[in-house]
C-alpha positions as CSV (number, residue, x, y, z in Angstrom):
1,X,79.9,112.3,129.9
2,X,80.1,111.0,133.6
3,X,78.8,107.3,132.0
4,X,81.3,107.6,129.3
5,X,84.3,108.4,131.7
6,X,83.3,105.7,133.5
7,X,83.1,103.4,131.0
8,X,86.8,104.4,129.1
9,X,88.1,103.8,132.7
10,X,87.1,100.6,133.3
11,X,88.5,99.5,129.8
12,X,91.9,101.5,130.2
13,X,91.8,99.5,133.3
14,X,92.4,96.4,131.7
15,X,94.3,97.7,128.7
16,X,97.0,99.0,130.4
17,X,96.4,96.3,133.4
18,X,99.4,94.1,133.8
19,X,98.4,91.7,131.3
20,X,99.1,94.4,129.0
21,X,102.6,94.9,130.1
22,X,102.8,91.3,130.3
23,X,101.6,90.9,126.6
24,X,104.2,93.9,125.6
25,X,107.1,92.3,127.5
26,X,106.5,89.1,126.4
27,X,106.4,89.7,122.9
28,X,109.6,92.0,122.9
29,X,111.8,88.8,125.2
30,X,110.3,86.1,122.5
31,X,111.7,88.2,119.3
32,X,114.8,89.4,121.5
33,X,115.6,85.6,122.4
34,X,114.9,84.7,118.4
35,X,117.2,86.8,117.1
36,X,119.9,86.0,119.5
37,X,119.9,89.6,121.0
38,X,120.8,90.7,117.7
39,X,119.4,94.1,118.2
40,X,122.0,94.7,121.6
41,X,125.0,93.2,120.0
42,X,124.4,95.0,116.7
43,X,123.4,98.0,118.1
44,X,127.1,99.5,116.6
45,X,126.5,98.5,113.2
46,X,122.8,100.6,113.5
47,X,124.4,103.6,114.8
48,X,127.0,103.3,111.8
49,X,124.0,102.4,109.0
50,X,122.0,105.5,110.5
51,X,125.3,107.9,109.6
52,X,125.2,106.0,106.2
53,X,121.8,107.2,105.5
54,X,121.6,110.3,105.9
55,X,120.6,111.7,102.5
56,X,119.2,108.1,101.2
57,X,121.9,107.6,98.7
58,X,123.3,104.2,100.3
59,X,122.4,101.6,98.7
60,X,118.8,102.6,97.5
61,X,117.0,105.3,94.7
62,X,114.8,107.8,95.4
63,X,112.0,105.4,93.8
64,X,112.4,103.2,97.0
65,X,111.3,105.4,99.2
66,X,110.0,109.1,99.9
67,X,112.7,110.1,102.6
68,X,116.3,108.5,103.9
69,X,116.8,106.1,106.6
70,X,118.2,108.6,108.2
71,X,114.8,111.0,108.4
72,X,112.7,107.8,108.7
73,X,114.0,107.4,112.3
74,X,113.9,111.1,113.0
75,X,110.2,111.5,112.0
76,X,109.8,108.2,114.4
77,X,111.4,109.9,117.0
78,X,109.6,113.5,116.7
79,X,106.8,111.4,117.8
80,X,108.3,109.5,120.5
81,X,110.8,112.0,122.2
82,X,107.9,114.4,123.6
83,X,106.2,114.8,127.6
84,X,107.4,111.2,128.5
85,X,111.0,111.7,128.4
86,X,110.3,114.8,130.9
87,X,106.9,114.3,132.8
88,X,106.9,110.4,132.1
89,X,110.0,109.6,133.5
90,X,109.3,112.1,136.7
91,X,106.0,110.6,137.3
92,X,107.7,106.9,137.0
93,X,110.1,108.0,139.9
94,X,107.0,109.8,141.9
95,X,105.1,107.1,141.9
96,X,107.7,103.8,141.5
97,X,110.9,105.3,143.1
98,X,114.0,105.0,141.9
99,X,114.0,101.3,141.0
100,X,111.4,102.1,138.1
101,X,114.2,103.6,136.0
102,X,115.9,99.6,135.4
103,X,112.6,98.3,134.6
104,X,112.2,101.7,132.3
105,X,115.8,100.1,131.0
106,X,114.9,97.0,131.0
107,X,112.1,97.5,128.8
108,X,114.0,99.4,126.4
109,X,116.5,96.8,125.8
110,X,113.3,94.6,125.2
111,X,111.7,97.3,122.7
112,X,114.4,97.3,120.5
113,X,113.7,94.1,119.5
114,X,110.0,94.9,119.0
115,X,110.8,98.2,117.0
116,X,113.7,95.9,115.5
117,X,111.0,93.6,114.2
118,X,108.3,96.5,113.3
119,X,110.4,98.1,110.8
120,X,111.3,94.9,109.0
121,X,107.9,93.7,108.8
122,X,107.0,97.5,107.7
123,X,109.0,97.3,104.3
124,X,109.1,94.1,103.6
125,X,105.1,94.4,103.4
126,X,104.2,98.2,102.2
127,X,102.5,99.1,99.2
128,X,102.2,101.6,96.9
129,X,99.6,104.5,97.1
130,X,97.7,106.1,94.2
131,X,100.0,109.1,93.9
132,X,103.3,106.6,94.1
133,X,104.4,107.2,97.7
134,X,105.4,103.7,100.2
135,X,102.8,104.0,103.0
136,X,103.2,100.5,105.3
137,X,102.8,99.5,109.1
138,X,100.8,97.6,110.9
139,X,97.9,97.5,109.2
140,X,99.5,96.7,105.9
141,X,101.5,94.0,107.0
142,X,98.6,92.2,108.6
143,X,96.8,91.8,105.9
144,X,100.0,91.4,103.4
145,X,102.0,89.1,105.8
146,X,98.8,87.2,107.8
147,X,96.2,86.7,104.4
148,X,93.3,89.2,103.7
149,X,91.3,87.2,106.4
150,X,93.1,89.1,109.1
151,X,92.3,92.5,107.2
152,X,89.7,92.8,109.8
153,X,92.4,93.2,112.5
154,X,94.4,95.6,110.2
155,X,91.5,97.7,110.1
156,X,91.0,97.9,114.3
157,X,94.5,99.0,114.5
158,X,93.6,101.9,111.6
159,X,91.0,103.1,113.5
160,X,92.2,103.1,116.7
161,X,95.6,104.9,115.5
162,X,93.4,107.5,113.6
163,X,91.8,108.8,116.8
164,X,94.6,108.2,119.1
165,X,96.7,110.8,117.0
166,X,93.9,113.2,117.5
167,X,94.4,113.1,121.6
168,X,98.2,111.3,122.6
169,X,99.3,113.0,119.2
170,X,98.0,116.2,118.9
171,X,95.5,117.6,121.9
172,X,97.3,116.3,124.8
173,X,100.5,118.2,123.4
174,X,99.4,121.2,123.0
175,X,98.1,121.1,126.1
176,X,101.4,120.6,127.6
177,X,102.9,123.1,125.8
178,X,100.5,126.1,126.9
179,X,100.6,125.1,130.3
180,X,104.2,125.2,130.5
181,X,104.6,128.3,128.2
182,X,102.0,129.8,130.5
183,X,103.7,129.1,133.8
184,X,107.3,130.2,132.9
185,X,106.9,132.9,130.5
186,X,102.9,133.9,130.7
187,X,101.9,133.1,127.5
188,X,98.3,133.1,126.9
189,X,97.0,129.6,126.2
190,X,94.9,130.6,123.1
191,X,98.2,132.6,121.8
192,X,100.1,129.2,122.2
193,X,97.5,127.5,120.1
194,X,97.5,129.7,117.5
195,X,101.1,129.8,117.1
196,X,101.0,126.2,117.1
197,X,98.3,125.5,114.5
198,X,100.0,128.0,112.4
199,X,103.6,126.2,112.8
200,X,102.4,122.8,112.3
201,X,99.9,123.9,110.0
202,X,103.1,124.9,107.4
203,X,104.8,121.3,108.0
204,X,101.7,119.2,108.1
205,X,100.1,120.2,105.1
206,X,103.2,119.5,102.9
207,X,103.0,115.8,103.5
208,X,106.1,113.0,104.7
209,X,108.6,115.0,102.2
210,X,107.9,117.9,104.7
211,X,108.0,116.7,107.8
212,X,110.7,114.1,107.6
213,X,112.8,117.1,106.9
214,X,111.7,119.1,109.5
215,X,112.2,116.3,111.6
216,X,115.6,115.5,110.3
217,X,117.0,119.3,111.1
218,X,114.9,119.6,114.2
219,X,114.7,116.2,116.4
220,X,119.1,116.0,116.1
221,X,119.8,119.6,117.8
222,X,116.8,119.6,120.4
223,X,117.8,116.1,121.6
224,X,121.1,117.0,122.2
225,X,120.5,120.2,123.4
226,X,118.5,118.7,126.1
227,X,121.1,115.9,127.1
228,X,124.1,118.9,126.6
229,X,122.1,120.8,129.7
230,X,121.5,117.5,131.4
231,X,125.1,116.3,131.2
232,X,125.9,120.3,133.0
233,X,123.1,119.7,135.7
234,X,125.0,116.7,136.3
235,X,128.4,117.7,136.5
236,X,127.3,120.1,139.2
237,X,125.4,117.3,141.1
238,X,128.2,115.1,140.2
239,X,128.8,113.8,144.2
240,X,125.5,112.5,143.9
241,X,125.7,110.5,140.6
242,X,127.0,107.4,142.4
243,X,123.9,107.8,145.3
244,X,121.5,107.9,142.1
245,X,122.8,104.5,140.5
246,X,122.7,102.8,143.7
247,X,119.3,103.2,144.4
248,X,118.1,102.6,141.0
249,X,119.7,99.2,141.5
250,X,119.3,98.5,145.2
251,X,115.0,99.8,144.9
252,X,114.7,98.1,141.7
253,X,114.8,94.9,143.8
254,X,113.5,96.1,147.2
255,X,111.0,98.2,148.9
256,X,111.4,101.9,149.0
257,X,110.3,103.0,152.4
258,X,108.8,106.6,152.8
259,X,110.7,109.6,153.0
260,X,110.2,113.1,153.0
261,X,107.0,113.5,150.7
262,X,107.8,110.5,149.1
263,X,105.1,108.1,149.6
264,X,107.6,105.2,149.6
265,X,107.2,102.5,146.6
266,X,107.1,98.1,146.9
267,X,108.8,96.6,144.3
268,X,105.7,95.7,141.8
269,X,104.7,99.6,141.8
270,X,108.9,100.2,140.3
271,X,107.7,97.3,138.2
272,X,104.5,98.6,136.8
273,X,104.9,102.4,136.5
274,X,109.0,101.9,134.9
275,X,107.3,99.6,132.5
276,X,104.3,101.6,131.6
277,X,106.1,104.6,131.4
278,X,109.1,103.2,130.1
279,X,106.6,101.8,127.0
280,X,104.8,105.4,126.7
281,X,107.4,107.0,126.0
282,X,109.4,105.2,123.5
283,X,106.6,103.3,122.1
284,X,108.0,99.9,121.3
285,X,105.1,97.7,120.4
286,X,102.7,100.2,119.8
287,X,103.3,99.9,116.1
288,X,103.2,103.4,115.5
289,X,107.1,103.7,114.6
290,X,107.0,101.3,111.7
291,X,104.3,103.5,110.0
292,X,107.5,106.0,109.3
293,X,109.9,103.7,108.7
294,X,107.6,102.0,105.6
295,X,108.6,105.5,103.6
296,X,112.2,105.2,104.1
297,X,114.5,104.7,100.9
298,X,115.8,101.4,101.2
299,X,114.9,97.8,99.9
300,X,116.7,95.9,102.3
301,X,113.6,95.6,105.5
302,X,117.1,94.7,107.9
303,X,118.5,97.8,107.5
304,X,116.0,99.8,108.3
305,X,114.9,97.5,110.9
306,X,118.8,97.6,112.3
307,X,118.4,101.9,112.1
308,X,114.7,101.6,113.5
309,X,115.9,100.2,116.5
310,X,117.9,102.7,117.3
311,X,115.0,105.1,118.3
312,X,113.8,102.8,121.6
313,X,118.1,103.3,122.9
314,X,117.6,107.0,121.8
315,X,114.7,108.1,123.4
316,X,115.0,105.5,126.5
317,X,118.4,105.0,127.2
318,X,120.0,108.6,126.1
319,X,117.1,110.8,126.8
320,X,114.9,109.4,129.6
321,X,118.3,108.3,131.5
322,X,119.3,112.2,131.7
323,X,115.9,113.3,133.0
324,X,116.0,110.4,135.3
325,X,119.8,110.8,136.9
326,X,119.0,114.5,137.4
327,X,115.9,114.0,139.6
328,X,117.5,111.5,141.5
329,X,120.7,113.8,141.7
330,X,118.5,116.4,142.8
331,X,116.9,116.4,146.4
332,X,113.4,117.6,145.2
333,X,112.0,114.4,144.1
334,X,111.3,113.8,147.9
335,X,109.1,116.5,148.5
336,X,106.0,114.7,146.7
337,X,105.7,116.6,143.3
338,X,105.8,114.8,140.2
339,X,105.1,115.2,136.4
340,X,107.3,118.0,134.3
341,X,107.1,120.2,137.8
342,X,109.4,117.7,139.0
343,X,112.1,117.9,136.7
344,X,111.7,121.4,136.2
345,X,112.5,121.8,139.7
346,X,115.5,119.5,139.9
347,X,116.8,121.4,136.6
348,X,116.4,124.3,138.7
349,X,117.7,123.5,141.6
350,X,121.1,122.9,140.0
351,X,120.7,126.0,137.6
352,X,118.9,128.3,139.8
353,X,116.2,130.8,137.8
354,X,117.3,128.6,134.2
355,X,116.2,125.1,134.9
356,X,112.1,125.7,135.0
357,X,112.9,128.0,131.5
358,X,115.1,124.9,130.0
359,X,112.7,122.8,130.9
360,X,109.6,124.8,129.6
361,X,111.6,125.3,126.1
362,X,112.5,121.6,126.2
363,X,108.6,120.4,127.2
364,X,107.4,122.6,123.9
365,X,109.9,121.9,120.9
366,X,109.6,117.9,122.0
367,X,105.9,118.3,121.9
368,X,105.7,120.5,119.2
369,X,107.9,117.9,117.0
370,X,105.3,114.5,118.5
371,X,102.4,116.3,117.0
372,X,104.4,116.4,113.6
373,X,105.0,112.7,113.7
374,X,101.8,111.8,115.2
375,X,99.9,113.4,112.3
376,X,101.5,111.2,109.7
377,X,100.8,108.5,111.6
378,X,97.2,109.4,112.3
379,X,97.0,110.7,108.5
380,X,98.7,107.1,107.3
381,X,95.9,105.0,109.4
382,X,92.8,107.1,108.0
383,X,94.2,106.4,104.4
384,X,94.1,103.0,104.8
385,X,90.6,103.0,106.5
386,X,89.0,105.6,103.7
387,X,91.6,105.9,100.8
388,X,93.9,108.4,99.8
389,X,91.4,111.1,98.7
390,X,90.8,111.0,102.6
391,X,94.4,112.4,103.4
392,X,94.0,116.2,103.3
393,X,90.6,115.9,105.0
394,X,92.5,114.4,107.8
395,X,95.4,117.2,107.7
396,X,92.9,119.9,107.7
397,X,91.1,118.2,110.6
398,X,94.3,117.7,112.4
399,X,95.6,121.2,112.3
400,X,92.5,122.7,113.4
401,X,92.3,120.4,116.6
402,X,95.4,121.7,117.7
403,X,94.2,125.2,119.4
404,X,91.2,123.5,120.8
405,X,93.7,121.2,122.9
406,X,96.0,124.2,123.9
407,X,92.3,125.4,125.9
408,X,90.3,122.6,126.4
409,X,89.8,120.9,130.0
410,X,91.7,117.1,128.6
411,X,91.5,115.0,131.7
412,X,88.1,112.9,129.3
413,X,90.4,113.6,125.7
414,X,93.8,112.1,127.7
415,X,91.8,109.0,129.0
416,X,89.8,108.4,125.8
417,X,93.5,108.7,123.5
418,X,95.2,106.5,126.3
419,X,93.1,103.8,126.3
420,X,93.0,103.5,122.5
421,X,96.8,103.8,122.2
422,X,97.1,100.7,124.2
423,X,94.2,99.0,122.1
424,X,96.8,100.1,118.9
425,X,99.3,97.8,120.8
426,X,96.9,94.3,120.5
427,X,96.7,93.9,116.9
428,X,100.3,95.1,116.4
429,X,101.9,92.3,119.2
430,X,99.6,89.4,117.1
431,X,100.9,90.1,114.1
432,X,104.2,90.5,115.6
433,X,103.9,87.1,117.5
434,X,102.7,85.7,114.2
435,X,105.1,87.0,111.9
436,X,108.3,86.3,114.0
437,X,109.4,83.7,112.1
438,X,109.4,86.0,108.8
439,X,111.0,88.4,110.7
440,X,114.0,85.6,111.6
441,X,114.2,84.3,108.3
442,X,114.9,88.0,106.7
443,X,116.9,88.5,109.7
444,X,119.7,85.3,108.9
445,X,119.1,85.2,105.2
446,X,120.4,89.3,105.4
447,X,123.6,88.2,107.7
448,X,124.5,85.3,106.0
449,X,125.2,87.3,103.0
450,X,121.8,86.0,100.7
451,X,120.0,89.4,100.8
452,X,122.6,92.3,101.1
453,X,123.0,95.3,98.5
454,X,125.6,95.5,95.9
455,X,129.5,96.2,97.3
456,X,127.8,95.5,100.9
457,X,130.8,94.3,103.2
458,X,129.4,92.2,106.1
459,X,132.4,90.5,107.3
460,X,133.3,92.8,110.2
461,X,129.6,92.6,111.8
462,X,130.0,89.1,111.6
463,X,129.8,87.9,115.5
């Protein structure tokens, strides 16, 4: 085991190493800078597409999809909106200082091209299973869109996505959700994971149809939920607000010198650690988003691509902003502690005896709703490596894994689904890089009026 840890930590080394975040960044500013910043001056007209879809009646039939736009980018964002937006963004502060929240910005507005581009590539390239449901993604659009000689590549990214679900997806989760379930209301862990199983058991096993529509019910009220109590933390903390933007502008740039516990920050660790954390928790580039968005009921790959997008602003911009202002609003995040303990406290020290309680609620419906996504995802990727016979095996597999997590020691699990998450990422950004100019093409063909849907009025998005 001790060779085997070694050996996943010299390769997350490098796959997370700044070449990584180079290779991620660089991707997301070539298809930003192609489509004119498209995704930022559109991002209205997503946000208005996303209230048209909601029950997959505009503009498409049931036979183009399995579930509406709409649910498409809430079963995206059940996987994305989990431990990041709370731990993530703590331990990006803990360890970068307040400058890593811009480059946590920064990279969102980047990521939205990437999920921009993910999503069209994702329709324009699924398929059509053996019982009649759209499955796409990665996979599929590398060997669709790049020629059955890049199949090969397709097939890394299936493989890799199948196990990462099993620890980033699914273990490390419920993990998170005993221990904080344990430490604010003494829950026992195995009582967690049996609860859990049981729960995700009922949604799992009923397939996309299922879960979207979980998701679609669920991911709306605990996301704004969660911002509703961070907007009150803030009001309370409101002298501070101004204090909190200023350094994440002024250390974004500069040196943060030591204070308190604070182990003080240069300028390349705000870099890394808002980047890193920034692209763990909304996952742009990754290519696991598009995998949802393939079964959404449109024909038009823009569209989706213009609502996909939509879930890197969401979960970066909205959520991990929130969590971010009220740590820095809060004078805990000086005294050294980091992870969800750090924005439970800063909850708590503007809502005395609630916060850690808000926080511990918060930390187990966002996880709780990850695993959901995370399993299509997983399930989606096995299908494609051993054909849709395969898929209950998978669910089965996946439900039962989910009390083992909730008990098990994860620190080898967490390293091992890490560093296969980021190897997810490599074939994704090639196909990406090599499909840009498909991506372009749909893109200006779709706004010069030559691919829209009947009655669709484009004139007032014109710009």
């Amino acid at each position: 085991m001790e060779t085997l840890t070694n050996i996943f930590t010299a390769i997350n080394g490098v796959v997370w190493g700044p070449l990584m975040l180079i290779l991620l960044l660089g991707v997301g500013i070539y298809l930003q800078l192609g489509l004119k910043l498209l995704p930022i001056r559109k991002l209205g007209m997503g946000f208005k597409l996303m209230w048209a879809g909601r029950d997959g009646k505009a503009g498409a039939k049931e036979e183009d999809g399995e579930v509406s736009p709409f649910n498409a980018l809430m079963t995206a964002l059940s996987a994305t909106i989990g431990t990041g937006n709370i731990a993530g963004v703590a331990t990006a502060i803990a360890l970068g200082g307040p400058g890593a929240v811009f480059w946590m910005w920064i990279t969102a507005l980047v990521g939205m091209a990437t999920k921009f581009a993910e999503a069209v590539l994702a329709v324009r390239y699924r398929e059509t299973d053996e019982n009649g449901y759209h499955i796409g993604g990665p996979m599929f659009y590398i060997k669709n869109g790049l020629g059955q000689k890049w199949a090969w590549l397709g097939g890394l990214f299936a493989f890799f996505g199948a196990i990462a679900a099993f620890g980033i997806g699914n273990t490390v989760q419920a993990n998170s959700v005993a221990d904080a379930l344990a430490s604010s209301f003494s829950i026992p862990h195995w009582l967690t994971g049996v609860i859990l199983m049981v729960l995700s058991g009922a949604v799992i096993l009923g397939g996309i149809k299922r879960i979207a529509k979980v998701a679609g019910k669920l991911v709306p009220v605990m996301g704004i939920a969660y911002i509703a109590a961070g907007l009150v933390v803030l009001a309370i903390n409101a002298e501070h607000i101004g204090d909190a933007f200023a350094s994440i502008f002024t250390y974004a740039f500069n040196p943060h010198a030591a204070a308190g516990g604070f182990a003080g920050a240069a300028v390349m660790a705000a870099i890394r650690f808002g980047v890193a954390r920034g692209i763990f928790s909304n996952e742009a580039g990754l290519g696991s988003a598009p995998i949802a968005h393939a079964a959404a009921q449109t024909k038009n790959p823009v569209r989706q691509g213009l609502i996909a997008m939509l879930g890197t602003f969401i979960d970066t911009i909205m959520v991990c902003s929130i969590t971010a202002l009220v740590i820095l609003t809060a004078p805990v995040w000086l005294t050294g502690e980091e992870g969800a303990s750090l924005t439970a406290l800063s909850f708590d020290s503007a809502l005395s005896g609630a916060g850690q309680y808000i926080v511990a609620i918060a930390l187990a419906v966002f996880a709780f709703t990850t695993i959901l996504g995370w399993s299509f995802y997983g399930e989606k990727c096995f299908q494609y490596l051993f054909g849709t016979r395969s898929i209950m095996i998978y669910r089965v597999l996946f439900v039962l894994a989910v009390p083992l997590g909730a008990v098990a020691k994860l620190g080898f699990i967490w390293l091992m689904a890490d560093t296969f998450n980021a190897m997810m990422a490599i074939p994704n950004l090639i196909a990406l890089a090599l499909l840009s100019p498909v991506v372009f093409k749909l893109t200006k063909d779709y706004f010069d009026g030559k691919d829209v849907l009947p009655g669709e009025d484009l004139n007032h998005d014109k710009s």
